[in-house]
DONULO-250807 format. One record per residue (C-alpha): residue number from 1; x, y, z. Coordinates in nm, 4 decimals, padded with zeros to 6 digits, m for minus. Example, Ala and Ser with C-alpha at 12.3 -4.5 7.8 and 13.67 -1.06 7.14 Angstrom:
! residues 2
  resi         u         v         w
     1   01.2300  m00.4500   00.7800
     2   01.3670  m00.1060   00.7140
END
This chain:
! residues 263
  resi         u         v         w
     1   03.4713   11.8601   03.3683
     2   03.1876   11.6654   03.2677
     3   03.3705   11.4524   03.0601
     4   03.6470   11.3674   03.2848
     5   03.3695   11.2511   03.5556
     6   03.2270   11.0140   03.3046
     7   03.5522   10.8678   03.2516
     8   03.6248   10.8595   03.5948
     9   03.2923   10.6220   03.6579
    10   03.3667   10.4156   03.3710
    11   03.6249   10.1309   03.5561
    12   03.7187   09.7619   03.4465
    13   03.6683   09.4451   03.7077
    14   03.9504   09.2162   03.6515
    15   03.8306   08.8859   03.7788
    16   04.0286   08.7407   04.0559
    17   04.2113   08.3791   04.0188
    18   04.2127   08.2148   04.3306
    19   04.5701   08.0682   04.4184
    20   04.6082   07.6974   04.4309
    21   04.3652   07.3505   04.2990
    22   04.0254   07.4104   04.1745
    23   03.7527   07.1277   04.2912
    24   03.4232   07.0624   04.1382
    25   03.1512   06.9385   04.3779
    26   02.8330   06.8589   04.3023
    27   02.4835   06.9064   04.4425
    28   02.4055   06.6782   04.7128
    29   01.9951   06.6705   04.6006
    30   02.1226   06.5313   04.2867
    31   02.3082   06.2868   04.4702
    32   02.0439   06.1198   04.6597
    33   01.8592   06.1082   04.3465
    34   02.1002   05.9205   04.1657
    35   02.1660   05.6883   04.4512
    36   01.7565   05.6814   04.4716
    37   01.7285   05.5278   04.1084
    38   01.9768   05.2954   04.1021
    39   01.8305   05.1575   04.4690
    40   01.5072   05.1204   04.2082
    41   01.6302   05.0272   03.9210
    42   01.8345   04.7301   04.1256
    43   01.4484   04.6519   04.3066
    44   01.2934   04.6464   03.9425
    45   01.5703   04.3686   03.8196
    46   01.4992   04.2003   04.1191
    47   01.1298   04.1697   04.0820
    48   01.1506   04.0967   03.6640
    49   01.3791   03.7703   03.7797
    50   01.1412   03.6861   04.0696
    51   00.8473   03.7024   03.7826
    52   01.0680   03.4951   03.5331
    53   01.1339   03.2033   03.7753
    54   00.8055   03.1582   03.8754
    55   00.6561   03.1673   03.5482
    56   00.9178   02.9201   03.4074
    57   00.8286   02.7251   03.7079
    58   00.4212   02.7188   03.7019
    59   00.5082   02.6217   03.3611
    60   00.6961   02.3460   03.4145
    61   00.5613   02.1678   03.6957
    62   00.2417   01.8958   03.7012
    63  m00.0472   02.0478   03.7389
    64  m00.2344   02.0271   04.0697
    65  m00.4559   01.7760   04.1379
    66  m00.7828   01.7005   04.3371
    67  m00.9348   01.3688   04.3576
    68  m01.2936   01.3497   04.5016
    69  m01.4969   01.0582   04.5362
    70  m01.8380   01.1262   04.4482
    71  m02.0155   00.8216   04.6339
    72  m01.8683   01.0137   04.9258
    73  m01.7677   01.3628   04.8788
    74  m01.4689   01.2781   05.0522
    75  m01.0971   01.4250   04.9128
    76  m00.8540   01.1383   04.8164
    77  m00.6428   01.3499   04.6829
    78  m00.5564   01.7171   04.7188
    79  m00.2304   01.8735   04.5062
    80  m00.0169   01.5554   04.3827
    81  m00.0407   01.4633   04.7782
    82  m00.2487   01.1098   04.9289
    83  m00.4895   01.1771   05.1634
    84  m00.5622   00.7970   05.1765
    85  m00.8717   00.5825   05.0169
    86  m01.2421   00.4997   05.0140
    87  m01.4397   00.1747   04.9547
    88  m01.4594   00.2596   04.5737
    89  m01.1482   00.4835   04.5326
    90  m00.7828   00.3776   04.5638
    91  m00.4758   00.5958   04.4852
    92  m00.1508   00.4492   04.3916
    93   00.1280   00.5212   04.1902
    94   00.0374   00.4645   03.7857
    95   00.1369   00.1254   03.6499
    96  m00.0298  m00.0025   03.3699
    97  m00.2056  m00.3648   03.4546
    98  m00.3490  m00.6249   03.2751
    99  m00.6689  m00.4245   03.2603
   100  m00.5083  m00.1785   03.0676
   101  m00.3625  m00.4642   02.7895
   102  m00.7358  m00.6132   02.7692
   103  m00.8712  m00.2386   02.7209
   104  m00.6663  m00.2152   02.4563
   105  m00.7077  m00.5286   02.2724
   106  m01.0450  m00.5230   02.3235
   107  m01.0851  m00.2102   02.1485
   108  m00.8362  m00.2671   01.8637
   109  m01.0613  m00.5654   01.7600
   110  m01.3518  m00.3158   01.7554
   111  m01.2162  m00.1380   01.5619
   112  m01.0730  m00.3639   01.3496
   113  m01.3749  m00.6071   01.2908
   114  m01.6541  m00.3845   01.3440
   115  m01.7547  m00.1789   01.0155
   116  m01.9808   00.1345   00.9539
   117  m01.8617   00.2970   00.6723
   118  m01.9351   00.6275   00.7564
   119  m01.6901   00.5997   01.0431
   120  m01.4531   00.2986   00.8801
   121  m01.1427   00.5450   00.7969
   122  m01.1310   00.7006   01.1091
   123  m01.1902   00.3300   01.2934
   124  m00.8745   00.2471   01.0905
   125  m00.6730   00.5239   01.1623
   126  m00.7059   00.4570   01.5217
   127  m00.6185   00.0549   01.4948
   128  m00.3049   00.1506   01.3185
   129  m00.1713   00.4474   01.5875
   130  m00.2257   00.1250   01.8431
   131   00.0529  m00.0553   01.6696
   132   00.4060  m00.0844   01.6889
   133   00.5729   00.1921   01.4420
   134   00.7120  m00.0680   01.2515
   135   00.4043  m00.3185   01.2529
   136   00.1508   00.0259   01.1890
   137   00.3605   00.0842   00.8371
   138   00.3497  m00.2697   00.7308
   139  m00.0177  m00.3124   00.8148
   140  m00.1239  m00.0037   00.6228
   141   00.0851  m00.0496   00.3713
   142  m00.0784  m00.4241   00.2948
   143  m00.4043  m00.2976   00.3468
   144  m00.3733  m00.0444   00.0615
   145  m00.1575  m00.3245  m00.1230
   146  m00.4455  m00.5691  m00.1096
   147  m00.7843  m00.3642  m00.1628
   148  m00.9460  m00.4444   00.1484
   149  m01.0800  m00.1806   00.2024
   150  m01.1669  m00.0724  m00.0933
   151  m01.3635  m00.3859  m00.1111
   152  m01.5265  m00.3362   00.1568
   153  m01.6350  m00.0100   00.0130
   154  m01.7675  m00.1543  m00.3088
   155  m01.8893  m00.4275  m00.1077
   156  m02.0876  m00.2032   00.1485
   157  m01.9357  m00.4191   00.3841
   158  m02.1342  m00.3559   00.7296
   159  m02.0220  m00.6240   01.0367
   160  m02.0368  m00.6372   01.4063
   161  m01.8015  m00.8486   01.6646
   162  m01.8349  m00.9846   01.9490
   163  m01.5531  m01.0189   02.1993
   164  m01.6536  m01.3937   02.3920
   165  m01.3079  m01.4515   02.5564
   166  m00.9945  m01.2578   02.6529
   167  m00.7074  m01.3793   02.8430
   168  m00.3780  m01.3212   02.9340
   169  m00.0922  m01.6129   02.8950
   170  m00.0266  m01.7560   03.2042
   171   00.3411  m01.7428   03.1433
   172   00.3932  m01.4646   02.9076
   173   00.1948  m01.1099   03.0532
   174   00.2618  m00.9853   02.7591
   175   00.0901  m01.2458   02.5207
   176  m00.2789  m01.1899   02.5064
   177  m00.5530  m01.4351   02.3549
   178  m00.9156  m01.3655   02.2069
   179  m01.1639  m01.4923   02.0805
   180  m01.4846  m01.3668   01.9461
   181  m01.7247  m01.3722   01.6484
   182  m01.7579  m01.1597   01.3733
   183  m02.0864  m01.1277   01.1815
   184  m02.0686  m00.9251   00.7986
   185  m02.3505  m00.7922   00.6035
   186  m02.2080  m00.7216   00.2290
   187  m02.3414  m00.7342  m00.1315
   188  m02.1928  m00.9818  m00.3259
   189  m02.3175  m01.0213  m00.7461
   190  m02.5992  m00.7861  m00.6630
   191  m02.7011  m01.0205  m00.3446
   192  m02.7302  m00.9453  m00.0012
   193  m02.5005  m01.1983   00.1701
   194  m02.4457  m01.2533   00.5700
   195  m02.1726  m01.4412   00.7061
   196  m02.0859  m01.5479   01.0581
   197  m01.6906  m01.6547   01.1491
   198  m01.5711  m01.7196   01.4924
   199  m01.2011  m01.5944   01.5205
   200  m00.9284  m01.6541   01.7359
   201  m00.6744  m01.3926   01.8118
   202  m00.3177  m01.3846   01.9711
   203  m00.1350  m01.0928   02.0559
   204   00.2091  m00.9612   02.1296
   205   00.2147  m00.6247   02.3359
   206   00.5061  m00.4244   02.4589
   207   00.5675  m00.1086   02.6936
   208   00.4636   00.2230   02.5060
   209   00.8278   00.3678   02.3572
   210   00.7015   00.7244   02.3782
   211   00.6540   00.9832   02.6347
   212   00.4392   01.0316   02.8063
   213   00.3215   00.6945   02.8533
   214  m00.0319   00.7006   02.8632
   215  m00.1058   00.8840   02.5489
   216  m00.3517   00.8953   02.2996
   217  m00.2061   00.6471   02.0751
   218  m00.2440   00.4087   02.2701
   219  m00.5701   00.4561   02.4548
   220  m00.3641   00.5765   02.7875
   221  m00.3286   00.2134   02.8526
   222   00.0519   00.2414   02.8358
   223   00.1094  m00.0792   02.5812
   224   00.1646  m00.0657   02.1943
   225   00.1018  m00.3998   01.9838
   226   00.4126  m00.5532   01.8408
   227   00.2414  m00.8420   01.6535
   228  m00.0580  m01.0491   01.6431
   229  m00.2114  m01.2994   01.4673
   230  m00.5626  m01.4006   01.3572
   231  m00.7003  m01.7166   01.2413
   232  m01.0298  m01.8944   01.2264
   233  m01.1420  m02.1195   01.4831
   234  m01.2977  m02.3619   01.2263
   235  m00.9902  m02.4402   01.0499
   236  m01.1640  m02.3674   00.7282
   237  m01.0037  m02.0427   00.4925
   238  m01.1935  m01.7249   00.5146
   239  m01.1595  m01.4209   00.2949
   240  m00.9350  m01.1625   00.3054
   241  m01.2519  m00.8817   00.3873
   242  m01.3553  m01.1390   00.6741
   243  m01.0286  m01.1978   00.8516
   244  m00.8791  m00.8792   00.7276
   245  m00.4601  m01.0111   00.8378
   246  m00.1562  m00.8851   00.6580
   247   00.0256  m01.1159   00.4373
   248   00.2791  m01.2580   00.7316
   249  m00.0616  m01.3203   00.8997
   250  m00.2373  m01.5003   00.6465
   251   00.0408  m01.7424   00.5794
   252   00.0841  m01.7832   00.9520
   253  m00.3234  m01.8772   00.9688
   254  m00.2968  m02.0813   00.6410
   255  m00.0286  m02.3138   00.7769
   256  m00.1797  m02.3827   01.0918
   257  m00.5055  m02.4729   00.9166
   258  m00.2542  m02.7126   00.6751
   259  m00.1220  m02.8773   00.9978
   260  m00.4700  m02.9232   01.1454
   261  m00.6096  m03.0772   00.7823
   262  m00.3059  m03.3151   00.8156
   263  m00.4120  m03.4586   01.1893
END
């Protein structure tokens, strides 16, 4: 009897198929969360293209600006924008003047005819990045050619100049004329020897080619030198460590002192 009560407990649940489509739904919490994250991840993309923009932007644009004048303490100018002008303060948009041409020229002579040797090669480097391209390979190309300075290094050449005049041509404001004098201390057959030479220069400038501008080439002036010319006034032929000219200059000088012999 025992047994057949046992059996009688022991029963099978057949699960029950439901008639018709099955659908899957799922939770709505994970459904707002979903929705929640791409709501962020959207906000994040929108923020990492905001912070791209600007940066490209800050990076691109001039930088801001603030002019004071000292003798004043006034602001002339205050982020790229006018705020008008003193007695000693102007602001206007930037074009290179004549000033600017005899800064330059003035200071290419310098360093041109004024020697120290401690400082010549970096005098000369900075001459040459004033020049034309063209002119700037040619000149320190016949410098090397023609030993100058290595005379003046065996020499112990030591000179100073003197700028007396500098103009510019009346009907060319691109033409520039100089004149000044040029005094050199040198050793010559074991003998101290100082000469004086008053020199007359001419010069041919054009707009700098490269951007920016003002630049360090050429002395933020916005000109480069396409030729010039130096002779002396005298007439009478100097040496090559005195009037230091390429070899188009020299016959230039040397015919013009022929034509003045003639007369």
């Amino acid at each position: 009897m025992m047994k057949e009560k046992k059996a009688d407990q022991i029963t099978t649940e057949t699960p029950v198929i439901p008639e018709g489509p099955l659908y899957l739904t799922r939770d709505p919490d994970d459904v707002v969360t979903i929705s929640s994250l791409f709501k962020a991840v959207w906000i994040l993309l929108i923020v990492l293209t905001l912070s791209i923009g600007i940066n490209v932007y800050l990076s691109l644009r001039k930088a801001d600006r603030i002019v004071v004048d000292k003798s004043s303490g006034r602001v002339i100018e205050l982020n790229n924008r006018d705020y008008g002008s003193t007695e000693t303060v102007s602001i206007s948009p930037d074009t290179p003047t004549a000033i600017d041409k005899k800064y330059l020229v003035g200071e290419f002579l310098t360093a041109l005819y004024e020697v120290e040797q401690s400082t010549r090669e970096s005098q000369v480097n900075k001459l040459l990045r004033m020049l034309d391209p063209d002119l700037s390979i040619a000149m320190a190309t016949r410098l090397k050619q023609n030993g100058v300075l290595a005379a003046e290094k065996a020499e112990s050449v030591n000179s100073s100049w003197k700028l007396q005049d500098l103009t510019v041509d009346e009907n060319d404001p691109y033409v520039l004329r100089a004149i000044g004098v040029r005094k050199i201390r040198r050793k010559a057959a074991g003998r101290d020897v100082e000469e004086s030479v008053q020199l007359k220069a001419k010069f041919l400038l054009k707009d700098s080619p490269s951007s920016p501008v003002r630049n360090d080439n050429n002395l933020r002036t916005g000109f480069t030198i396409l030729r010039f010319r130096v002779e002396p006034v005298s007439g009478k032929s100097v040496s090559p460590i005195t009037l230091i000219a390429d070899d188009a200059e020299q016959e230039v000088a040397a015919s013009t002192i022929n034509e003045t012999q003639d007369q």
